[in-house]
Structure formats: C-alpha cells, structure tokens
C-alpha positions as CSV (number, residue, x, y, z in Angstrom):
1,X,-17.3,-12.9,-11.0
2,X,-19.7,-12.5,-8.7
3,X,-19.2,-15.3,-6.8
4,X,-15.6,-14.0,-6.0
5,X,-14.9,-14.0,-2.3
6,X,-12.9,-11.2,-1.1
7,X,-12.1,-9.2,2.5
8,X,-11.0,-5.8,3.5
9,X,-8.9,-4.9,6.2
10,X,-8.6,-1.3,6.4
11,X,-6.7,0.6,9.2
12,X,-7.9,4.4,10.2
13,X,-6.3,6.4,12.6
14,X,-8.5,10.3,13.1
15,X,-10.1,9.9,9.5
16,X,-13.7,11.0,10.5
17,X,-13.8,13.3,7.4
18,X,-13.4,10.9,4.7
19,X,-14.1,7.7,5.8
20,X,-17.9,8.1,5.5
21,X,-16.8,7.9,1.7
22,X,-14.6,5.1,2.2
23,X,-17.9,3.1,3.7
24,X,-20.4,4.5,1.0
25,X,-18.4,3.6,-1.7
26,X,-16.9,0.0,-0.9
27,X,-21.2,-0.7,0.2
28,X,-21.9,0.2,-3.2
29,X,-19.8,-2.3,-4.5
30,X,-21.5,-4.4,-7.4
31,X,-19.4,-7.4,-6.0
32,X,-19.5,-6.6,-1.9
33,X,-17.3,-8.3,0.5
34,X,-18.1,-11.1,2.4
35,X,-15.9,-9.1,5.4
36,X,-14.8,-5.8,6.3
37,X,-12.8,-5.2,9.1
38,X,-12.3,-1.6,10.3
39,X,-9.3,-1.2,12.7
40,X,-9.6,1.8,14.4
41,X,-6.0,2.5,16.0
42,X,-6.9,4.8,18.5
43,X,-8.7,7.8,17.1
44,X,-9.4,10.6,18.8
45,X,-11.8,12.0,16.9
46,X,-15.3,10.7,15.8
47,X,-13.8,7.9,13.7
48,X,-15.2,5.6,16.2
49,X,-18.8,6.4,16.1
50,X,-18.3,6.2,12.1
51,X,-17.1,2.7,12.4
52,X,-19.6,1.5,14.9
53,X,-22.9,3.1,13.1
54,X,-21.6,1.2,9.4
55,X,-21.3,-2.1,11.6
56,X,-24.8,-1.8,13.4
57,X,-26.1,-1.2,9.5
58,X,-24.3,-4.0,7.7
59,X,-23.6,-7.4,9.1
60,X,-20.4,-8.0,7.1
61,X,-18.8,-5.0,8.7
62,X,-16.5,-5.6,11.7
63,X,-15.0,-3.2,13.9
64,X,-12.0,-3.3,16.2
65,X,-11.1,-0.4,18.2
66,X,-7.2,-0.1,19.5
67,X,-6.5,2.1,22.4
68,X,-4.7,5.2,21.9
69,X,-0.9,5.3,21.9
70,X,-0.8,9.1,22.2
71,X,1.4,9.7,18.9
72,X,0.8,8.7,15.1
73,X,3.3,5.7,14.5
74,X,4.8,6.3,10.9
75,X,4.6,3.1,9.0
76,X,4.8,0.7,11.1
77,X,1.5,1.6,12.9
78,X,-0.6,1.1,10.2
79,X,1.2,-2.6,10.3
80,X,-0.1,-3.2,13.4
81,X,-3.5,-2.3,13.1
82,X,-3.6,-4.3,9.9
83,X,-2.4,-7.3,11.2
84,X,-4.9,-7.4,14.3
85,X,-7.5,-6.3,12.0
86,X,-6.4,-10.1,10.1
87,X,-6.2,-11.4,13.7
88,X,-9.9,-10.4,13.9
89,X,-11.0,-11.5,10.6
90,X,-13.6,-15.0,10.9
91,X,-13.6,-16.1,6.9
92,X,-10.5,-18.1,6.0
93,X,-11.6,-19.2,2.2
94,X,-11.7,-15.8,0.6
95,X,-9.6,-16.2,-2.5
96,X,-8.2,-12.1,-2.2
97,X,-7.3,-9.9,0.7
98,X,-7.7,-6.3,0.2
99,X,-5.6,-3.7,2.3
100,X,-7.7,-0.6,1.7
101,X,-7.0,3.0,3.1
102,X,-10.2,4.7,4.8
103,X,-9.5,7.7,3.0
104,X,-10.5,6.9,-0.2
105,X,-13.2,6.9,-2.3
106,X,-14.3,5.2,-6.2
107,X,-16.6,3.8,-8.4
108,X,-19.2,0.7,-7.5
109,X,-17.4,-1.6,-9.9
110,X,-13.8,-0.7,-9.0
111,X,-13.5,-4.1,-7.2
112,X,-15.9,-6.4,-9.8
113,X,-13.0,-4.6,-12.8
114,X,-10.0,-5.5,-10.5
115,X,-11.0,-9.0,-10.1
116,X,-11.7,-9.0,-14.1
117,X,-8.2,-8.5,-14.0
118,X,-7.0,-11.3,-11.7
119,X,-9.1,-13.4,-13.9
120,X,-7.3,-12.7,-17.0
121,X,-3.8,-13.3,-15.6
122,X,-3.7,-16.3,-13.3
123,X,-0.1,-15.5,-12.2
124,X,-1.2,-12.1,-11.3
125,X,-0.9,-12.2,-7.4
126,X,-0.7,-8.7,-6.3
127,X,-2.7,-5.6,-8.1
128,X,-5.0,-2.5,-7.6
129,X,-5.9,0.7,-9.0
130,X,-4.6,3.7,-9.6
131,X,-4.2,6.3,-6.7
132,X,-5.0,10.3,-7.8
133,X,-5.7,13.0,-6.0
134,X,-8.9,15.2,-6.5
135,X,-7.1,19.1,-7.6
136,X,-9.9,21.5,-8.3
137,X,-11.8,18.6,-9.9
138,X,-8.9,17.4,-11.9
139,X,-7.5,13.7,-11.3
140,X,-4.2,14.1,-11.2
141,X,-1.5,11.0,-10.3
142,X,-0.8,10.9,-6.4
143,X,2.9,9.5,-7.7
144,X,4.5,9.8,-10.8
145,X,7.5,8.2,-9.6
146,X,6.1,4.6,-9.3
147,X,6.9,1.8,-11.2
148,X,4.8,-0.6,-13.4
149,X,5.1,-3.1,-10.9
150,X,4.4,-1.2,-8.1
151,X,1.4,-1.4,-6.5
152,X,0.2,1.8,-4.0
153,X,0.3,1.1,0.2
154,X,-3.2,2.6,-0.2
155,X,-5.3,-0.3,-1.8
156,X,-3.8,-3.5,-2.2
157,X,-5.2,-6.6,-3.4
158,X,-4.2,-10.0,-2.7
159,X,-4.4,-13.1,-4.1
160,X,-4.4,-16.3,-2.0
161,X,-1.6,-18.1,-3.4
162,X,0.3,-15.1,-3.9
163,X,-0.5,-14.0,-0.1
164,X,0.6,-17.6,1.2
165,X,3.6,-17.7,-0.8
166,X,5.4,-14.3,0.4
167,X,4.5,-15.1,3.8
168,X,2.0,-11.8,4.6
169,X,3.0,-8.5,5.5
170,X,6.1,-7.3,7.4
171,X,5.1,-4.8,10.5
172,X,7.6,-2.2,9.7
173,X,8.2,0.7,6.9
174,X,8.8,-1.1,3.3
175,X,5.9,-3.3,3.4
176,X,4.4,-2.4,0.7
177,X,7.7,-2.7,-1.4
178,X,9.1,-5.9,0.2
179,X,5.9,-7.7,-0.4
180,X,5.8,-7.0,-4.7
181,X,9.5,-7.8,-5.0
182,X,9.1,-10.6,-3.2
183,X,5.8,-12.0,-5.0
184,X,8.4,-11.2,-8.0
185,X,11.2,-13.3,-7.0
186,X,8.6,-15.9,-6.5
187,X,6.9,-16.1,-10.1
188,X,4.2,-13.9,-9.5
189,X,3.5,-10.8,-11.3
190,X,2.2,-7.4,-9.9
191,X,0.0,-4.3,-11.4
192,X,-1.3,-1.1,-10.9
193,X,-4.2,-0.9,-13.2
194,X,-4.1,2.8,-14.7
195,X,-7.8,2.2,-16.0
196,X,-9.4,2.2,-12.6
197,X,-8.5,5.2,-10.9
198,X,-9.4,5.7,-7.1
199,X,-9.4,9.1,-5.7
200,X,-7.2,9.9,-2.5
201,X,-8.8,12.5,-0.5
202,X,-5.2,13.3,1.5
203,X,-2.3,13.1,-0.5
204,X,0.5,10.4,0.5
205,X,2.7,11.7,3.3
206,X,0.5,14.9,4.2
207,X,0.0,13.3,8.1
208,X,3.7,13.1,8.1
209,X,5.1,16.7,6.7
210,X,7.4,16.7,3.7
211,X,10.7,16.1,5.0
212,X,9.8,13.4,7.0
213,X,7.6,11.7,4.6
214,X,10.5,11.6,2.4
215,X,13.0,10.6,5.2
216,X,10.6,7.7,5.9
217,X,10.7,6.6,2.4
218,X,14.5,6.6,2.1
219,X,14.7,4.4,5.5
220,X,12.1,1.8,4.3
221,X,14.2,1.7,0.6
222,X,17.0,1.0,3.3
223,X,14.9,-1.5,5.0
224,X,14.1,-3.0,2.1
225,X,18.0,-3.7,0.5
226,X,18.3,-1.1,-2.2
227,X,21.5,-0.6,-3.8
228,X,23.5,2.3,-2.9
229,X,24.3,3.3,-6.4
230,X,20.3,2.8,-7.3
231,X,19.6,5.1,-4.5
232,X,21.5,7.8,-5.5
233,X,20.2,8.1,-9.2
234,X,17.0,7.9,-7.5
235,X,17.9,11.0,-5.2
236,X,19.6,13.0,-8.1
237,X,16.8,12.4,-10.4
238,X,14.6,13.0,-7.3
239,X,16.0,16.6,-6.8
240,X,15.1,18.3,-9.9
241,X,11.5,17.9,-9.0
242,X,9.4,20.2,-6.4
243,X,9.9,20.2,-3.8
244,X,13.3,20.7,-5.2
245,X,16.7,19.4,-2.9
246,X,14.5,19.2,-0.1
247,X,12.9,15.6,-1.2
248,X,16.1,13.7,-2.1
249,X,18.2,14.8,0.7
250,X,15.3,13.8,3.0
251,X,15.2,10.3,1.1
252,X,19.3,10.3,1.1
253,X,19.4,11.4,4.9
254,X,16.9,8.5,5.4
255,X,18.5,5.8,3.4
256,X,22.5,6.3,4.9
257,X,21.3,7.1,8.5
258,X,20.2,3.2,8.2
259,X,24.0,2.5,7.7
260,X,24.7,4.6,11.2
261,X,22.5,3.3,13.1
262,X,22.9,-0.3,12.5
263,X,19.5,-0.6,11.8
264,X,18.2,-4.3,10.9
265,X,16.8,-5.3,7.3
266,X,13.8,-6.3,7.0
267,X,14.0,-8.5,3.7
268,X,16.3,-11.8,3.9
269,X,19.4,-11.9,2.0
270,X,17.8,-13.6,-1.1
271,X,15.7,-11.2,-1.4
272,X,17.6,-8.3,-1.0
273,X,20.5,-9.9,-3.7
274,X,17.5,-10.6,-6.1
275,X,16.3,-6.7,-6.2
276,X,20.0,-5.3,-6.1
277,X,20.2,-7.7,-9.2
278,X,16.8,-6.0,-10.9
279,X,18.8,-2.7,-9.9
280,X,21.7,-3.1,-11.5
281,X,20.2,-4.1,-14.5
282,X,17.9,-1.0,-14.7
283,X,20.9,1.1,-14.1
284,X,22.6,-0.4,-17.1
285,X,19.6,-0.2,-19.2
286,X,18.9,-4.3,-19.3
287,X,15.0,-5.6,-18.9
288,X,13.9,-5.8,-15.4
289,X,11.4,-4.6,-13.0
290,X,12.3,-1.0,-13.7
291,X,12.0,-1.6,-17.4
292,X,10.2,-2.8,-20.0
293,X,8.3,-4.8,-17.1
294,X,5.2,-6.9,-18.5
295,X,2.6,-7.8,-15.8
C-alpha cells in the first residue's frame, strides 16, 4: 500500500479557520500524496497566507489562487476551482484522484484504510469515508438521508479507470450524484465506508442557509434526471423531519422550477433513463441502488 500514488485537489473559498486542520491532518498521512493542489477561489480572508506558508513547508503542496468574483457561487463554483486545480496538477500516473474539502479534518491512516479498500474490490471505482459532524464532542452523521452508494461531495476518491470511464466531473450542481450513477451504469461500484469517519467542521449547506441549501439540492436532483414520482416520495418523506415542511418544499420548489425555466440537464439521456429505471424499481420495492445495494 504504500507505494499507492494518489493526488488531492481541494477547493477553499474564506476557510481560514479550519483549513489549518485540513493541512495538519492530510501531512500526517501514513501514506502522503505525491500532490496537493490547493485552489483558493478568491478568498478574502487569510486563506491565502494559509495556503502559501503549507506550500513554502512541503514540496508536494501546490497552490493556485483565483481572483475574487465578489459572490460565493453555489455549486458550480467549487466545479470550477476543481477543475483548474486538475488543470494545474503536473503528475499524470497517480492511480486515484481525491476531491477533498478544506474543511475537514481525520485520522493519519484515513487514506492508507481507504485504499485498503480499493484493494479489496477491484471494481470499486468511486469511495470515501464517512462525513460527521463534531456536536459537543459527539460524532454524529452529517446525512442520514444518503444512500449506500452514495459517496459525500466532501471527500471523494477516484480511481483511474473509473475516473477515465465516466469522463471527470461535470461543472455544475449534481456532480457529485451524476458521477456515482454514472460509474454505476458503467460496471463500477461505489462506497461510503462507515468505518472511517472524517469530521466536518461546518455542516453541509451552512454557507448557503437552509432554504437555499435545500432548493439547490432539489435543482441539481433536477439536473441530474430524477423521476418526478421518486422526487416526491423523497419530499414527503423529507417533510416529517426538522427542519419540518421547510426542507421538502425547498427541494420540491427546486426540483419543478427546473421544468419552468427550461433549464438544461446535465446527464445524457442514457443516463438519466438508467437512474429513472433504479428509481422505479426502489419505489416498487425491487433490488437496486436504493436497496439492498452491495458495493
């Protein structure tokens, strides 16, 4: 395992608080990377000076600073800063890309265990830990929604193959749905690992405020092909949890205003009739991503 070969790319936009854990804990890494690139997408803050002090430290740490665009860009700007952070990246024969979040923080063999796990399952193209949040010194599950196969925005790894056959990373909201499913259609399997837990140190959505966290959600389920009828079970089932009716009307509200404004998808048309497939067999009880899923 420790000759694995592995890069980060990790976008950061004003995360001068927690990002100095971010560093200490992916330096402390049993296996380290043989790159990191740091994007900062225009902070205003001292995220900067962060980045530039852990590059002058450690060779293998690259930053790239975008200029500010005056506004935090929901979704797809964390796209964009990915994508010139892979733009910047020199190694080409790493065999996994890691998206990582620069607010996180977990322990120095989190990535040596995760790679234990793509060693196990050579079909296994698309995995990471799982995300928590730190309440009064309590892990407790950042989502509890989230399906076997689904794999958190906020540390994701990738395996070559797997990376060259979906094609990379859309730039919009979704990406981090349309990229599993399609790793799915393809052969590949995908997996949260529930036994290495990574603490979040701002819980998903908080930048964005409830309601529009949630609207952005339903939009990139809209983005992504869901069916209508698998959308609304997911609102119902949505709204008897807290922050009750407020959550599913925001991802409902989300969802149909992508019918009224004619907004384009952003997964082809086999894609979107494969997962409308998976859905319809979840909602009639059948084996499928939703259930009884084996990664």
């Amino acid at each position: 395992m420790k000759s694995v070969r592995y890069a980060i790319i990790t976008p950061v936009r004003n995360e001068c608080e927690f990002l100095p854990g971010a560093i200490a804990s992916v330096v402390s890494q049993t296996i380290r990377p043989m790159e990191w690139v740091i994007v900062n997408d225009g902070s205003t803050d001292r995220t900067a000076a962060i980045i530039e002090a852990a590059s002058a430290e450690h060779h293998w740490i690259r930053p790239l600073h975008r200029p500010d665009r005056g506004f935090r860009k929901s979704g797809g700007g964390v796209m964009e800063a990915f994508h010139d952070g892979l733009h910047r990246l020199q190694a080409a024969d790493w065999d996994f890309l890691v998206k990582l979040d620069g607010d996180l923080t977990f322990d120095a063999d989190y990535f040596e265990k995760c790679f234990g796990r793509f060693n196990a399952n050579p079909k296994l193209g698309i995995g990471g830990g799982l995300v928590c949040n730190d309440v009064a010194g309590q892990r407790i599950l950042d989502s509890k929604d989230d399906p076997t196969f689904h794999v958190r925005g906020a540390t994701k790894i990738y395996r070559h193959g797997c990376w060259d056959a979906i094609g990379g990373l859309i730039q919009t909201t979704g990406w981090d749905t349309v990229d599993e499913l399609k790793a799915n259609m393809l052969g590949w399997k995908t997996s949260t690992f529930p036994e290495l837990p990574l603490i979040h140190h701002r819980k998903t959505g908080e930048a964005d405020g409830c309601w529009r966290n949630w609207f952005k959600n339903g939009r990139a389920n809209y983005n992504v092909g869901y069916h209508p009828l698998f959308m609304l079970g997911k609102c119902v089932k949505r709204a008897f949890r807290r922050p009750y009716g407020v959550a599913s009307l925001a991802l409902w509200c989300g969802f149909v205003t992508g019918y009224f404004s004619l907004a384009p998808r952003r997964a082809d048309r086999n894609l979107i009739q494969y997962l409308r497939g998976e859905q319809l067999r979840a909602l009639l009880g059948k084996k499928c991503l939703w259930k009884a899923y084996e990664p």
